[in-house]
C-alpha positions, 0 to 999 in steps of 0.5 A, spaced: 804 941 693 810 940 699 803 941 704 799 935 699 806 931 700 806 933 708 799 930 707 799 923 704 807 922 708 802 923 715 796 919 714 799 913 710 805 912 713 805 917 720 811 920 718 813 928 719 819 928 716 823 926 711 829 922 709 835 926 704 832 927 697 826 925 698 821 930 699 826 933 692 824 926 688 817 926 690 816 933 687 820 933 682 816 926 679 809 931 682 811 936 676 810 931 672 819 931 670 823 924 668 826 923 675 832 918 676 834 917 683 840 913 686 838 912 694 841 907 699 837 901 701 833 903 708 832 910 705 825 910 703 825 909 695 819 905 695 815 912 699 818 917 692 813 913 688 808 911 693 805 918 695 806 921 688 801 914 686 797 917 691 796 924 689 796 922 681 790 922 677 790 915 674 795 908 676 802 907 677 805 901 674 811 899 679 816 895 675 821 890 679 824 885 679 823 882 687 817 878 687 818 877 694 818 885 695 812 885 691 808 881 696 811 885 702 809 892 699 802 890 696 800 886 703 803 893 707 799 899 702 793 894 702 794 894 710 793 901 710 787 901 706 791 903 699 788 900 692 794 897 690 796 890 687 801 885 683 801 880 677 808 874 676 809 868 677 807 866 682 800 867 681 795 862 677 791 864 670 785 865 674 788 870 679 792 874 673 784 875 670 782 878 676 788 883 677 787 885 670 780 886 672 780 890 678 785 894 674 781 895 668 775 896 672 780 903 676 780 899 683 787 899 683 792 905 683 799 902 684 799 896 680 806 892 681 809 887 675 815 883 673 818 887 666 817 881 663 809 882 663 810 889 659 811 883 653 803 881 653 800 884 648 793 883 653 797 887 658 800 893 654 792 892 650 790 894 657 794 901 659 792 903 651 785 905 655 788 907 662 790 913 664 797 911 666 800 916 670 806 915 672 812 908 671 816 907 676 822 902 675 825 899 681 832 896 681 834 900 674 841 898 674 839 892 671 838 895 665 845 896 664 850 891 662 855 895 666 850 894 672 852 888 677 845 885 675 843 886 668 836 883 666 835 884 658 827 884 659 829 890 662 831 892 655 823 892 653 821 897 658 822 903 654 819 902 648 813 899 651 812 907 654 813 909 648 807 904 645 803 908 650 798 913 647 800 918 652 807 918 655 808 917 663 812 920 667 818 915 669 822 914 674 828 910 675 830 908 681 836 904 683 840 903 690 847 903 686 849 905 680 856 909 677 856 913 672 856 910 666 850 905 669 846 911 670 847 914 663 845 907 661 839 908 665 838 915 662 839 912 655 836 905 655 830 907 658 829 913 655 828 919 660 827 926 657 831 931 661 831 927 667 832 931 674 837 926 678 839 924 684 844 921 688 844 920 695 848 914 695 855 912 693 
């Protein structure tokens, strides 16, 4: 599994090395483990779920709150020739329908959405018939109302894995979080047994 990593890290991103914790993240979510993980801003969060998305079977759905992220992280996984997409706001009827298509039709393997999209009954219709393989929760302090950025549509994210016909892996990822916000975030999202790391204070 480390060599596939080696793999993956080398031909999309041209990296040889690792920065703290990742390589640990990235294998404990490829053993299939709930996996919480708590990593300074610039420290490759977004890398622990990418080259596990692309080295799972079915799609990863990324759940974050940043539109603008969003668009920068598609439009660079697009540059280097990885199938992946987003739906929000900021996108007409008509876009969201091809999305979902694309999606649908297994031409999409990482797919990016705002946690309000997970109340669509037409979107959770749509991953009762995928194979979903793996959820990865950026920003997931703001589940917790001890955070400094408390979403409540953060709140609907773990019963809607649990409406899933086959449980997901869960990753939760997020740049600070205390104690307390990170038991908010092991409870509220309802990790099983997660594998933690803290490489950021």
């Amino acid at each position: 599994m480390d060599d596939k990593i080696k793999q993956v890290m080398k031909k999309y991103y041209g990296y040889n090395a690792f920065k703290a914790d990742q390589e640990a993240v990235m294998g404990s979510i490829l053993h299939l483990q709930d996996t919480l993980a708590v990593m300074p801003t610039g420290g490759g969060k977004s890398l622990c779920y990418q080259v596990p998305a692309l080295l799972l079977p079915g799609t990863t759905l990324v759940i974050s709150p940043l539109i603008a992220l969003m668009k920068d992280q598609v439009d660079a996984l697009n540059n280097q020739g990885i199938p992946a997409s987003y739906i929000n706001s900021s996108l007409s009827f008509r876009e969201v329908n091809q999305r979902l298509y694309l999606t649908r039709e297994r031409r999409v393997k990482l797919l990016y959405v705002a946690p309000e999209r997970l109340e669509s009954e037409s979107f959770s219709g749509l991953f009762r018939d995928l194979p979903l393989s793996l959820v990865a929760v950026d920003e997931a302090h703001c589940i917790s109302q001890w955070g400094h950025d408390f979403r409540p549509s953060y709140l609907a994210i773990g019963k809607w894995i649990d409406s899933m016909p086959r449980r997901p892996v869960l990753a939760a990822f997020t740049a600070t979080a205390t104690a307390r916000v990170r038991q908010d975030i092991v409870h509220r999202l309802g990790l099983n047994e997660p594998r933690v790391f803290i490489s950021s204070f």
